[in-house]
MDTraj code that builds the backbone (N, CA, C; nanometers):
import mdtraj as md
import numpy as np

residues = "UNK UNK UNK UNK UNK UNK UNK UNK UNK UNK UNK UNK UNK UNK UNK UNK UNK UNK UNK UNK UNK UNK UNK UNK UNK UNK UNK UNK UNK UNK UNK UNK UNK UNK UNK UNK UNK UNK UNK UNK UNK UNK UNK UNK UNK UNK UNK UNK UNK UNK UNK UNK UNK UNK UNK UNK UNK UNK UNK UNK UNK UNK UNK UNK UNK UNK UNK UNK UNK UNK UNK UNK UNK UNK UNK UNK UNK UNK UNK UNK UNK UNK UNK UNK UNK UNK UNK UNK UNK UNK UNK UNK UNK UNK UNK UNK UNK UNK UNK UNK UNK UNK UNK UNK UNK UNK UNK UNK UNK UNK UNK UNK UNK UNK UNK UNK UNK UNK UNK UNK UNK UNK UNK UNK UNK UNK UNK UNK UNK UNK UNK UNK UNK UNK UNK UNK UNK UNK UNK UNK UNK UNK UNK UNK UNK UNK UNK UNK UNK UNK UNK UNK".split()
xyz = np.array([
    [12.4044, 8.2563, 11.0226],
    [12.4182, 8.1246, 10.9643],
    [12.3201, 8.0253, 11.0270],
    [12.2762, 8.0564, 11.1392],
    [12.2103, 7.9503, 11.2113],
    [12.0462, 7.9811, 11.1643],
    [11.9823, 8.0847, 11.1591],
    [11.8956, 8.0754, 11.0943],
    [11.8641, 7.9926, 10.9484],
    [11.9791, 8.0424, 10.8770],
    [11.9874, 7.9441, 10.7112],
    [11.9808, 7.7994, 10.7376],
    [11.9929, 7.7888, 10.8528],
    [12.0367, 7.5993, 10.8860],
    [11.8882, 7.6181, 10.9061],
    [11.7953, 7.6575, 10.9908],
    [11.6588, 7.6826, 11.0185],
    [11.5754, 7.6508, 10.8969],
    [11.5953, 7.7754, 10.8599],
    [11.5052, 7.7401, 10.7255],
    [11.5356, 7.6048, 10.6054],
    [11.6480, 7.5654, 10.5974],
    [11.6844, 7.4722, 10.5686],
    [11.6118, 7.3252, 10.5992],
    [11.6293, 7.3395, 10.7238],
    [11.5622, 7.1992, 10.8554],
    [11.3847, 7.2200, 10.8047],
    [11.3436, 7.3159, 10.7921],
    [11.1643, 7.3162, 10.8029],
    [11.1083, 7.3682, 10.6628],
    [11.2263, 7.3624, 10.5523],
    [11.1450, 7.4082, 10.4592],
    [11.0638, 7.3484, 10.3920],
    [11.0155, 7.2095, 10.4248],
    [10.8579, 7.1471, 10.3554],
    [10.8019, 7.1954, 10.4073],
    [10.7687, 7.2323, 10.5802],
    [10.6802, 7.3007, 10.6410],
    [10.6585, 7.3851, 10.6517],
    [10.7222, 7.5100, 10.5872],
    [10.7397, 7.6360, 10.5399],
    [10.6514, 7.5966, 10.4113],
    [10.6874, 7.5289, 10.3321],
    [10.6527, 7.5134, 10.1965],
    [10.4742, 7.4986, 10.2237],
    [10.4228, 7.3935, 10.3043],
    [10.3006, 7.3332, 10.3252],
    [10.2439, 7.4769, 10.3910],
    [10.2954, 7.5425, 10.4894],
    [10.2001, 7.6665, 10.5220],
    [10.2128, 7.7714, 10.4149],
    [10.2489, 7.7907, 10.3575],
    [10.2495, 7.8671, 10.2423],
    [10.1615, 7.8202, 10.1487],
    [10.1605, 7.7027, 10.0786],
    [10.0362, 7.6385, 10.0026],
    [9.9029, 7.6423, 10.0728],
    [9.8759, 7.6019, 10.1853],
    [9.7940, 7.6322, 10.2590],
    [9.7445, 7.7871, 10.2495],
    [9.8246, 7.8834, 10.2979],
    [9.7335, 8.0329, 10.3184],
    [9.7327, 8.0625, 10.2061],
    [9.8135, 8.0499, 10.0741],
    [9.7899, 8.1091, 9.9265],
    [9.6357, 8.0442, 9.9085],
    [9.5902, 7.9274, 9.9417],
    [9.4846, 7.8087, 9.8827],
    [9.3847, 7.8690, 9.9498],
    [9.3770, 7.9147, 10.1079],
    [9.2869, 8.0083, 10.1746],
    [9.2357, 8.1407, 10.1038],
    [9.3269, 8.2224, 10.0649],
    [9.3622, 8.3383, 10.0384],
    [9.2914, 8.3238, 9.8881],
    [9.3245, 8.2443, 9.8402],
    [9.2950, 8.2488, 9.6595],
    [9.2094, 8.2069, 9.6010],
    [9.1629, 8.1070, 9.6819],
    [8.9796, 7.9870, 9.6602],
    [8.9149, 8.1005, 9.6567],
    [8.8775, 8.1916, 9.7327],
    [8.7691, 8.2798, 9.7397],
    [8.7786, 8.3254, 9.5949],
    [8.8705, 8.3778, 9.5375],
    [8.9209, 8.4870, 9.4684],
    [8.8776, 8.4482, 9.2903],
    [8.9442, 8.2963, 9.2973],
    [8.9424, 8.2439, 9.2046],
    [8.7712, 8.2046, 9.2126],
    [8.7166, 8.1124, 9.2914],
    [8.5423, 8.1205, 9.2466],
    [8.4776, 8.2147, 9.1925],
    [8.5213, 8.3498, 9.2616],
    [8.4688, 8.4558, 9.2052],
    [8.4558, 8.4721, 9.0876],
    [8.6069, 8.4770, 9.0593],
    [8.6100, 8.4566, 8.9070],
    [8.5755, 8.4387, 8.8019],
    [8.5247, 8.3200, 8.8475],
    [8.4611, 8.2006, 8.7127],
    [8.3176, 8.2375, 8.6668],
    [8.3101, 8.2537, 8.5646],
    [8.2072, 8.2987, 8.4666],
    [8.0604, 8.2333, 8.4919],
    [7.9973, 8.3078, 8.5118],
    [7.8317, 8.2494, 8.5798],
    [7.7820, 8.2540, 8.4281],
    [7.6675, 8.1659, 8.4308],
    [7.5894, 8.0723, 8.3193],
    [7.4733, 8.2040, 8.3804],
    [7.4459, 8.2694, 8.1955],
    [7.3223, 8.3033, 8.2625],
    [7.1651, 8.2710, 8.3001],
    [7.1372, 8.3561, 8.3751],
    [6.9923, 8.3379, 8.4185],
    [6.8938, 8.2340, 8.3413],
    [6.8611, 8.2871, 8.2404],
    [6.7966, 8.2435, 8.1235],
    [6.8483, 8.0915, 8.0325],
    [6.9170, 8.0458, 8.0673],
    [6.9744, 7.9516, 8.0174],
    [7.1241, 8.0006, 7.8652],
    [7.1525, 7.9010, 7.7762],
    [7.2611, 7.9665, 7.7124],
    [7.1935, 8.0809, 7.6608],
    [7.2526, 8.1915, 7.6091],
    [7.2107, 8.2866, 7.5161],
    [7.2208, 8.2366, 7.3801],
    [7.1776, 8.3002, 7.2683],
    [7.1735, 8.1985, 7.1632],
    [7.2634, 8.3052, 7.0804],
    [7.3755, 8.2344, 6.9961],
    [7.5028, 8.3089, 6.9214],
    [7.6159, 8.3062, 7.0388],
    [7.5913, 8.2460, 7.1490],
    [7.7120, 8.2962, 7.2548],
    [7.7999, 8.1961, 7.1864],
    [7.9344, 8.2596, 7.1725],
    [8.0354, 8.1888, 7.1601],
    [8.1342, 8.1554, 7.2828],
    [8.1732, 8.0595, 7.2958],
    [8.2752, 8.0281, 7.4404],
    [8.4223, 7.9569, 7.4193],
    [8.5004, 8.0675, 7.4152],
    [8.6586, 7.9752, 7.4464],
    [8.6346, 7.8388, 7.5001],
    [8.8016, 7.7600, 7.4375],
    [8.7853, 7.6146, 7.4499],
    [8.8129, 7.5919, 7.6014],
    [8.8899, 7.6958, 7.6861],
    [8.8862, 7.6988, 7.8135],
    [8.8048, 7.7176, 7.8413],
    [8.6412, 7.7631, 7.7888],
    [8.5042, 7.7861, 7.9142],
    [8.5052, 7.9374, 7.9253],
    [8.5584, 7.9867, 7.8600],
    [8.5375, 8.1426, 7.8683],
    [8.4794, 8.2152, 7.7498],
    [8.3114, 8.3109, 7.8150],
    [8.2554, 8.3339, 7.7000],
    [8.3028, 8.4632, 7.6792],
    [8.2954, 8.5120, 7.5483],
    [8.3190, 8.5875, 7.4350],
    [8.2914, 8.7227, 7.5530],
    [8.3751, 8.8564, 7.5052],
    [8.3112, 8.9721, 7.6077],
    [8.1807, 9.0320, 7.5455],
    [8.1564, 9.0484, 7.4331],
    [8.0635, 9.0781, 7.3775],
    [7.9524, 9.0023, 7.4703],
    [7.9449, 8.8648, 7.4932],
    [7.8389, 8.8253, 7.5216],
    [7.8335, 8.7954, 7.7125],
    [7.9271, 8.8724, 7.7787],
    [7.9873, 8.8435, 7.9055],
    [7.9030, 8.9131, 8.0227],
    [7.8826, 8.8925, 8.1115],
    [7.8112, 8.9430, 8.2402],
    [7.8814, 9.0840, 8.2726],
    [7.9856, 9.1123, 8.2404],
    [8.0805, 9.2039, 8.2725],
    [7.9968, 9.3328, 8.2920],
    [8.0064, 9.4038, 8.3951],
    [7.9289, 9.5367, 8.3918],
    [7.9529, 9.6908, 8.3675],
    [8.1226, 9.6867, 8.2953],
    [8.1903, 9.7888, 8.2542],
    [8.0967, 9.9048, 8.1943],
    [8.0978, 10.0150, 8.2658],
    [8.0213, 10.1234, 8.2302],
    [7.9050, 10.1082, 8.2220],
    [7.8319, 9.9875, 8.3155],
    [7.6540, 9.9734, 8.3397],
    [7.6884, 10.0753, 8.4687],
    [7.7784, 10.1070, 8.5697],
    [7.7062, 10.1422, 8.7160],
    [7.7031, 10.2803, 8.7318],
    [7.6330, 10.3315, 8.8204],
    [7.6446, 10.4929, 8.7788],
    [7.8310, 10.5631, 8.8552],
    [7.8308, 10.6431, 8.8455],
    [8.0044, 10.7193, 8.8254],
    [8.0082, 10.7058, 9.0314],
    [7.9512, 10.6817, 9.1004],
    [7.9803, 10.6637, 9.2844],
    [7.9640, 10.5192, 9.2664],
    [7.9126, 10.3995, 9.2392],
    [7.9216, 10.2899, 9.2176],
    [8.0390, 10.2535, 9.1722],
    [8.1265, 10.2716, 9.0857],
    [8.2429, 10.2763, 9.0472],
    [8.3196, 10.3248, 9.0982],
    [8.3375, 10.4316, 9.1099],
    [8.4390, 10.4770, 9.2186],
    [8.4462, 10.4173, 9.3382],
    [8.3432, 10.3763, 9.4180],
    [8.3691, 10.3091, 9.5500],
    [8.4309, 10.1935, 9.5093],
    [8.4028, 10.1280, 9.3892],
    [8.4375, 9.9856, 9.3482],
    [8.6015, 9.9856, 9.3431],
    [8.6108, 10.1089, 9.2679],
    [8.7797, 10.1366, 9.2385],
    [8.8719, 10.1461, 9.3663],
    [8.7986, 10.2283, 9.4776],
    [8.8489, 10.2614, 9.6064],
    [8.8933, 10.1356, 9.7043],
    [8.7429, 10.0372, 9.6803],
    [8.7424, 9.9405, 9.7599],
    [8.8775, 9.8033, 9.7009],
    [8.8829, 9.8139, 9.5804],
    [9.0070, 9.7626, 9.5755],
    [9.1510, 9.8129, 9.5795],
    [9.1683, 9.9053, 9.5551],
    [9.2840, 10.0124, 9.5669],
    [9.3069, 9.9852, 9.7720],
    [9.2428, 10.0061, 9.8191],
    [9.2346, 9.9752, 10.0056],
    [9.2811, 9.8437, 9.9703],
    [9.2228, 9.7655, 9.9547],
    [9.2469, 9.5692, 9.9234],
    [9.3609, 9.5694, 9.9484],
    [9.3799, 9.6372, 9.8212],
    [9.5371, 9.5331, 9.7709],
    [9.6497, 9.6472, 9.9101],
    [9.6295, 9.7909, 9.9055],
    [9.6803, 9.8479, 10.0089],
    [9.7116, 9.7638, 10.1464],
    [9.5935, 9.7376, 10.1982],
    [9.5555, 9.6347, 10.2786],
    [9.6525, 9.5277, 10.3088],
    [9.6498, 9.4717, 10.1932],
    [9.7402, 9.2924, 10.1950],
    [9.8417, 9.3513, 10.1842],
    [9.9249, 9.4660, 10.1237],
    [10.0926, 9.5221, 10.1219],
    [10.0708, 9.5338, 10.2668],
    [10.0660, 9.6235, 10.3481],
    [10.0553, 9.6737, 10.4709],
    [10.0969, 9.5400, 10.5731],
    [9.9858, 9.4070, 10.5622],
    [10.0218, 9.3064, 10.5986],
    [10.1087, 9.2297, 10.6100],
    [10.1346, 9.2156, 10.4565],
    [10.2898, 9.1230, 10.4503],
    [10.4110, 9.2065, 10.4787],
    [10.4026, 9.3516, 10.4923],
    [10.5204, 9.4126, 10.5667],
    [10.5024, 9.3929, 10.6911],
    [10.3966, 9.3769, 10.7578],
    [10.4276, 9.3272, 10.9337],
    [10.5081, 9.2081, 10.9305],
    [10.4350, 9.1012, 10.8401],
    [10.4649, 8.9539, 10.8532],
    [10.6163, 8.9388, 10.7907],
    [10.6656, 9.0167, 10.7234],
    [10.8164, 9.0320, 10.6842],
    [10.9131, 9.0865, 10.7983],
    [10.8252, 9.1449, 10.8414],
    [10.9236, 9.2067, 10.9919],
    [10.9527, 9.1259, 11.0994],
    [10.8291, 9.1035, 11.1397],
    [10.8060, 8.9473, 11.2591],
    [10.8835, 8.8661, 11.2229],
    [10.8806, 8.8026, 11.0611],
    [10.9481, 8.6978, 11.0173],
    [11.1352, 8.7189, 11.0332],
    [11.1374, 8.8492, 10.9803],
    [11.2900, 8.8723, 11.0038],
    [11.3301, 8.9306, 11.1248],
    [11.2412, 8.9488, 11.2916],
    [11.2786, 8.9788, 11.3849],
    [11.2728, 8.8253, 11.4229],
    [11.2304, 8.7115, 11.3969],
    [11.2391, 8.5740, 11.4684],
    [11.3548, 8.5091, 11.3956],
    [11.4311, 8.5682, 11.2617],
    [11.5259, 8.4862, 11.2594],
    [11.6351, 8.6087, 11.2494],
    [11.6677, 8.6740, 11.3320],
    [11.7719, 8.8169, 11.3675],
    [11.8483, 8.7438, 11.4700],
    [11.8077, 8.6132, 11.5319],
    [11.9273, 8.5340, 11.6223],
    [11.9809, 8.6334, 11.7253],
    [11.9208, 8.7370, 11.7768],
    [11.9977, 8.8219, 11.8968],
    [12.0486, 8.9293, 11.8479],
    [12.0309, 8.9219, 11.6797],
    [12.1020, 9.0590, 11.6278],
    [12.0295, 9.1516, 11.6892],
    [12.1263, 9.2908, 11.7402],
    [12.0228, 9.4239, 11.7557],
    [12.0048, 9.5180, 11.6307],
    [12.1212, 9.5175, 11.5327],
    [12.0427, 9.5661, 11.4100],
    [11.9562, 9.5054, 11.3478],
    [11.9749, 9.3915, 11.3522],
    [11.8218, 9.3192, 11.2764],
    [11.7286, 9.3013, 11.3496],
    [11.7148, 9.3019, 11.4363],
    [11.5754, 9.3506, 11.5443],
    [11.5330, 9.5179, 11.5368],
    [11.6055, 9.5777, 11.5892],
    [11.5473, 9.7178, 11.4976],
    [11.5255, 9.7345, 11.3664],
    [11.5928, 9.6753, 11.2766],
    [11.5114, 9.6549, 11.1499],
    [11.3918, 9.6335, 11.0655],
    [11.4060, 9.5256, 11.2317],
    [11.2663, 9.4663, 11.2215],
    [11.1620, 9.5525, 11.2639],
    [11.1847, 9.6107, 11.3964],
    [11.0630, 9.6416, 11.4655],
    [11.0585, 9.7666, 11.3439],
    [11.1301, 9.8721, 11.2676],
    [11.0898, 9.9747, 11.1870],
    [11.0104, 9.8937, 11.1096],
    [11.0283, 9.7695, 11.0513],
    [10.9274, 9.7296, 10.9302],
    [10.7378, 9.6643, 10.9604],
    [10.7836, 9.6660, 11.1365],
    [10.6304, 9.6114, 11.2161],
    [10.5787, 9.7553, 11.2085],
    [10.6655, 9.8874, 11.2389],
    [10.6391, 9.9589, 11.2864],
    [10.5425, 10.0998, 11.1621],
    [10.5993, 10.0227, 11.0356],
    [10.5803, 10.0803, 10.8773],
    [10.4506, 10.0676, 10.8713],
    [10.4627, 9.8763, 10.8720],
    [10.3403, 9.8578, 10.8473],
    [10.2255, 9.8619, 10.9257],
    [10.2511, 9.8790, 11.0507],
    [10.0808, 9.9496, 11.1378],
    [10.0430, 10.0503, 11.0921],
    [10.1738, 10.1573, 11.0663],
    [10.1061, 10.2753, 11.0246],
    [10.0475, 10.2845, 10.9221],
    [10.0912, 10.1747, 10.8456],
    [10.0407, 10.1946, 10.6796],
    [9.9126, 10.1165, 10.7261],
    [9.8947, 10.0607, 10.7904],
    [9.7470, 10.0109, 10.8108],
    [9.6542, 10.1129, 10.8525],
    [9.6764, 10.1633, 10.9481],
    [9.6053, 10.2896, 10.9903],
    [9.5929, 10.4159, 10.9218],
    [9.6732, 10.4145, 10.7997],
    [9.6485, 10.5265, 10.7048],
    [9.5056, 10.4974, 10.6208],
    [9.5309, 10.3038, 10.5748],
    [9.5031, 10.2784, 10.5126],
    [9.3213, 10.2610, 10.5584],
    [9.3075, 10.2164, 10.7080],
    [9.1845, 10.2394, 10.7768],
    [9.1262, 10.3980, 10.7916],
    [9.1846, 10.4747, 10.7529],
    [9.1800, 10.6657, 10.7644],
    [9.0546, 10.6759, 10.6802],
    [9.1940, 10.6567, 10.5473],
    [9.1515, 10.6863, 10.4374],
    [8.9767, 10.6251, 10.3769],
    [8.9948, 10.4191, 10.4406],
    [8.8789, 10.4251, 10.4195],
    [8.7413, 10.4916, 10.4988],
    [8.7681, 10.5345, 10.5952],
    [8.6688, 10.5730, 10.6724],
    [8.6295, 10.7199, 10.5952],
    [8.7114, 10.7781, 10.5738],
    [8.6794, 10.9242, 10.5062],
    [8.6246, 10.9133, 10.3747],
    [8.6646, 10.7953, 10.2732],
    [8.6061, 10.7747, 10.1277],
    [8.4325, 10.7283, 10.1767],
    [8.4410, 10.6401, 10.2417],
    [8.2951, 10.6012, 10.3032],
    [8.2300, 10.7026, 10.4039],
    [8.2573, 10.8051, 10.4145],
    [8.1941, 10.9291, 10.5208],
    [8.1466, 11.0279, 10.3754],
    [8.2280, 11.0508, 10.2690],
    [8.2108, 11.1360, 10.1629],
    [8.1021, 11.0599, 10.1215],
    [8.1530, 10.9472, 10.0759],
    [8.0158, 10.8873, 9.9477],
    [7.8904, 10.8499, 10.0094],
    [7.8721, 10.8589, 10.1242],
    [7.7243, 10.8035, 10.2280],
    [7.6669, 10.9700, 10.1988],
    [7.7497, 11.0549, 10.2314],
    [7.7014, 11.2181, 10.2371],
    [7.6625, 11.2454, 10.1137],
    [7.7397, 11.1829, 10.0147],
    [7.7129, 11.2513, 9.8772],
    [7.5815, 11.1730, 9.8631],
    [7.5559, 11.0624, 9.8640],
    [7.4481, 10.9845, 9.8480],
    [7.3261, 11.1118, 9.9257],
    [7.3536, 11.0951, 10.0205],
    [7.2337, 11.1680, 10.1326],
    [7.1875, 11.2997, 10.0551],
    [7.3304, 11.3555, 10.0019],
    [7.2799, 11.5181, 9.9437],
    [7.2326, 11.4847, 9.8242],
    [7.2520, 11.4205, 9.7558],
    [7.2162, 11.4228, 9.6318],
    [7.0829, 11.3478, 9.5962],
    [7.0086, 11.2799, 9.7193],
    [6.8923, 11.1766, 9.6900],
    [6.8744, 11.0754, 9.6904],
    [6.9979, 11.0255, 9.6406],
    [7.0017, 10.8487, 9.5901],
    [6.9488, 10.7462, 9.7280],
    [6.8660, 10.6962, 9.6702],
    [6.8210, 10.6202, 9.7519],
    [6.8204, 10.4614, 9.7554],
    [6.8813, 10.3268, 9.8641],
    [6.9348, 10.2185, 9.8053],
    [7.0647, 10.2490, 9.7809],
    [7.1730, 10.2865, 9.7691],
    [7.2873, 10.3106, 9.7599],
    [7.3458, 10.1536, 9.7662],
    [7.4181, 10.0975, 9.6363],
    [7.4993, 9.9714, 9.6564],
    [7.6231, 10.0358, 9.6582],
    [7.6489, 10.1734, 9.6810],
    [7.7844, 10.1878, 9.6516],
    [7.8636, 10.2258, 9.8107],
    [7.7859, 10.1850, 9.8809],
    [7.8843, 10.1889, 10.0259],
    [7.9726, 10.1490, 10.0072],
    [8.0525, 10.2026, 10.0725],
    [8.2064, 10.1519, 10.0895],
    [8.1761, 10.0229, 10.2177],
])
top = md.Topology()
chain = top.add_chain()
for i, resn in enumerate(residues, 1):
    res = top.add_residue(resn, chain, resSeq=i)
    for name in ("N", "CA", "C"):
        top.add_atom(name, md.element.get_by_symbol(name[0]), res)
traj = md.Trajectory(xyz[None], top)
């Protein structure tokens, strides 16, 4: 109960660090996003949603331009990502629920199994990339390619 009074007492400031790291976390994500003007100035026939979004036909999008290891690393490197950020917020769920466990010892072991989940799932998740990026540097090497954008 005394935790609920906790969160209760600080939840604007709960609220404000949370807006904060989503706004960290998501600025990047969202710039990315946003549709680049091309090179050349408009294209001529481009049509553009009333939101600012052009037509796919006429879109930068590079779906099936990159060769089949360019893609795949692309696929890998986000598949790790998002792996990545799960892995994380299960530490930060654990920590979070071992600081308000108030002396509990089941909810402190609870906790430490869910710190304890997510290292490992981090370190699977660091394995795995090291071995996808050991294959595709080799495959690159055996096969010729030279310039490789598809490092992991």
């Amino acid at each position: 109960m005394r935790h609920v009074n906790l969160l209760r007492k600080y939840n604007k400031a709960f609220g404000i660090i949370v807006a904060i790291v989503l706004t960290v976390v998501l600025a990047p994500v969202i710039a990315s996003a946003q549709a680049q003007p091309p090179a050349g100035g408009a294209v001529s026939g481009s049509e553009t949603d009333p939101i600012g979004i052009d037509r796919i036909d006429n879109s930068t999008l590079a779906l099936g331009k990159n060769s089949l290891p360019e893609t795949v690393a692309s696929i890998i490197n986000v598949a790790l990502s998002l792996l990545g950020i799960i892995a994380v917020v299960i530490v930060l769920a654990g920590g979070f629920k071992w600081m308000t466990a108030g002396g509990s010892e089941e909810k402190t072991a609870e906790a430490r199994k869910l710190i304890f989940a997510g290292v490992i799932g981090l370190a699977i998740i660091m394995s795995a990339w090291a071995i996808a990026r050991f294959v595709l540097v080799n495959l690159a090497v055996k096969t010729g390619v030279t310039g490789a954008d598809y490092e992991i």
